[in-house]
N, C-alpha and C positions, 0 to 999 in steps of 0.2 A: 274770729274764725271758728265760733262754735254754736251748733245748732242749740237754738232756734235761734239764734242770731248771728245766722250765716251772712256774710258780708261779699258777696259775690264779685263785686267790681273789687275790692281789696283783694283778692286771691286771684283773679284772671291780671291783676298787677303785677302780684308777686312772682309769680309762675310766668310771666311775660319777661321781665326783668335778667330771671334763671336763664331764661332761654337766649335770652340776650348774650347776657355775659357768655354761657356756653356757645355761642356762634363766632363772636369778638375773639375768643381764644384759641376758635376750632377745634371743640372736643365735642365728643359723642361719650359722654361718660358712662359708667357701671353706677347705679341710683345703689345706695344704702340708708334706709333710713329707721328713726326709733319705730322699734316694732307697739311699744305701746300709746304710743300718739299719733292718735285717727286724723288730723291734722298734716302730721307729717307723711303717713301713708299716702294722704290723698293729692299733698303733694308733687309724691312721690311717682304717683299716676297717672296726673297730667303732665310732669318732665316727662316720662318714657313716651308719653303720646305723640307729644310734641316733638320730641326724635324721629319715634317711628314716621312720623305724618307731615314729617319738612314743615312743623310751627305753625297748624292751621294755614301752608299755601299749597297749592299745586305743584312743587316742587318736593318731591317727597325725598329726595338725593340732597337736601338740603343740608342736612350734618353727618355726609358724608365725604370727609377731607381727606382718602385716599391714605389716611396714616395706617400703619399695625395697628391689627388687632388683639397682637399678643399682651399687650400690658396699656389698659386703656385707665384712661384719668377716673377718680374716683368723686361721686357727689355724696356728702355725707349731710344726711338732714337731720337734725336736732331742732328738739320741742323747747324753746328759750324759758319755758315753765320752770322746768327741772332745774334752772339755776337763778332764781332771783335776785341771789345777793350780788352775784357781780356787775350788771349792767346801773347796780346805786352807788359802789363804787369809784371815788377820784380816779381818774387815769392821769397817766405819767408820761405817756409817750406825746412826743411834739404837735402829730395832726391832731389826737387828740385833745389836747390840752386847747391848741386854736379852737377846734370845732366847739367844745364845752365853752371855754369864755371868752369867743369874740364873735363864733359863728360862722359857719363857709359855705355857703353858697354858689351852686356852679362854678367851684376851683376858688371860686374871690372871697375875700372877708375886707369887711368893713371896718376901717383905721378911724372913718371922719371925726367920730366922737373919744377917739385917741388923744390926752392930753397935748403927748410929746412930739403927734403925724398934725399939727397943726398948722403949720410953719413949711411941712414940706408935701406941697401938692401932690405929688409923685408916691407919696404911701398911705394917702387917704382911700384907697383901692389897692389893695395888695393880692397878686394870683400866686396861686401855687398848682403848677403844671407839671411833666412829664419832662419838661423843655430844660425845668430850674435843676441845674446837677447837684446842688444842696441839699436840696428841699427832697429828691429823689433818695440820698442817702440819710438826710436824716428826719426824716418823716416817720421812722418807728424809732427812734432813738427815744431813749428816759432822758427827760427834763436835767437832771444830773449829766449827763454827757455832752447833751448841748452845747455848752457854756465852752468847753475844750475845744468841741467841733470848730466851734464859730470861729475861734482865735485862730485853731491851724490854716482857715481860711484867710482870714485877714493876714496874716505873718506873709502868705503866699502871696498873697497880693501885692505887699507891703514888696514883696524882694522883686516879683515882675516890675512893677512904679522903677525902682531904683535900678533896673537893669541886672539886678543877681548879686548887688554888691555891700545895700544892706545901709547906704551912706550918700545922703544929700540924695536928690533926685533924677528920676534920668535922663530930661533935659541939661542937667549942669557934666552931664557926659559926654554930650554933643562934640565926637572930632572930628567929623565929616559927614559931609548932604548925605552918604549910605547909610551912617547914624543915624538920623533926622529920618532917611526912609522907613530904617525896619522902626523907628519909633511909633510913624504913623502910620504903618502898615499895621502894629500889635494895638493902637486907641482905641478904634470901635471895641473891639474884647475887652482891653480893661474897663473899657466904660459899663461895659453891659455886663462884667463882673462887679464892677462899683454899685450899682444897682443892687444886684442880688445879696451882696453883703450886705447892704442898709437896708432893704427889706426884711431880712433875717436878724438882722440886731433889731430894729426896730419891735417886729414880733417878740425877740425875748424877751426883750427887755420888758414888754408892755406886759405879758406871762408872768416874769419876775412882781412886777408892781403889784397884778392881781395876787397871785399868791400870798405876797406879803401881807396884802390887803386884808384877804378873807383868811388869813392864818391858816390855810390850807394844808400845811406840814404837820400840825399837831390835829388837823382834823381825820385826815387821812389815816396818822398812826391809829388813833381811835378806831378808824374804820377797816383797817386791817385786824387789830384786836376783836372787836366783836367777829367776823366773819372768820377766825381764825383760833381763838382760844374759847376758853370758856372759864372766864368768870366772873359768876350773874352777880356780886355784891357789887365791885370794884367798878363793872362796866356800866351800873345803874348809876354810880354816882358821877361818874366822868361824864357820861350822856347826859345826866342830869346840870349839872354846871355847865355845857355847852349850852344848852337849851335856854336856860338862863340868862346866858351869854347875851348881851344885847350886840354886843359886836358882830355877830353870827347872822347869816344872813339867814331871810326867813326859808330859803331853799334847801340850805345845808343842814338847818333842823331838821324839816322833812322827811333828807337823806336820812338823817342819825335815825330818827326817829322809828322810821321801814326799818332800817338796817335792827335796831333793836328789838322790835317784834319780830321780825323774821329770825333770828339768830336765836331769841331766847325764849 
């Protein structure tokens, strides 16, 4: 998005997109943006147009949802220039971590070539929606918290199955057809909790293997070190022995590798 290789269908994307999300949410925000990114200005120009001009239709009342005008939503546009080093960066957080190594496409990621989803048809396709009360909470959650999460799920699970009691099943509690009713009345839920727990372990777990895999904990420390301290002997040589690394994959060189020119 910089002349002379202005990309025009790319920007009538981006600023369509904006306008989206701001319709979805129903705001008419106040535009702020970096005053020295000609980028971001212009932006910034086509959001307010697009306000003002009801989004290229004949409806020019179009982002106007009747709210106060006393404290309206804020759009802040920032030039992603200005900060390199973080988008090379490991991410920690859950959707993250899916979208980095397994990939998600429209809500779904692909399990097929999952060792451990081979066996069970049902998580060769796994979504992650609005719908999943898990997945809603912890979808910004660090990798590190995960792991607790998941368990107070299942424990919960674990005491609905047994009826609250914690002991044998709760079929073997059955003392009357009322029994047996509220049993079958509460299955579809457990079941379609049953689901979303093994979805969810299944993802961790598959996260846990990669990481182990590509030793992503020690690589990550490194990469908080360069974009964080400074020093050029110690982090030449660590960079340097990863690189070396044949165990490292040829991506994660890459990373190190940006990450060290830009940092040093």
């Amino acid at each position: 998005l910089e002349p002379p290789r202005w990309d025009q269908p790319l920007f009538d994307r981006l600023c369509g997109g904006l306008a989206s999300a701001l319709l979805a949410l129903k705001e008419a925000p106040a535009i702020v943006y970096q005053r020295n990114s000609p980028v971001a200005r212009k932006v910034a120009e086509e959001i307010e147009e697009r306000i003002t001009k009801g989004n290229h239709t004949s409806d020019s009342d179009l982002f106007r949802f009747g709210k106060s005008a006393s404290q309206p939503a804020l759009l802040l546009l920032l030039d992603r220039r200005d900060d390199p080093v973080t988008p090379l960066l490991n991410q920690w957080t859950y959707t993250a971590m899916v979208h980095e190594a397994l990939g998600i496409k429209a809500n779904r990621v692909d399990m097929s070539s999952v060792p451990s989803s081979g066996s069970n048809s049902e998580q060769e396709e796994v979504v992650l929606s609005s719908e999943d009360d898990f997945y809603m909470k912890a979808e910004h959650m660090v990798f590190g918290q995960l792991g607790e999460a998941l368990k107070e799920v299942v424990d919960e699970l674990q005491r609905q199955q047994t009826g609250g009691t914690g002991q044998g099943s709760a079929q073997s509690k059955f003392t009357s057809i009322g029994d047996i009713q509220r049993f079958m009345d509460r299955y579809p839920e457990l079941r379609r909790q049953e689901r979303t727990v093994a979805k969810h372990v299944a993802l961790t777990s598959e996260l846990s293997r990669i990481v182990d895999k590509k030793n992503l904990l020690d690589q990550s420390e490194l990469e908080q070190e360069l974009a964080c301290t400074e020093g050029l002997t110690e982090a030449f040589n660590r960079v340097e022995t990863l690189l070396e690394d044949r165990g490292v994959e040829w991506q994660e060189k890459v990373r190190l590798g940006l990450l060290y020119f830009l940092c040093y």
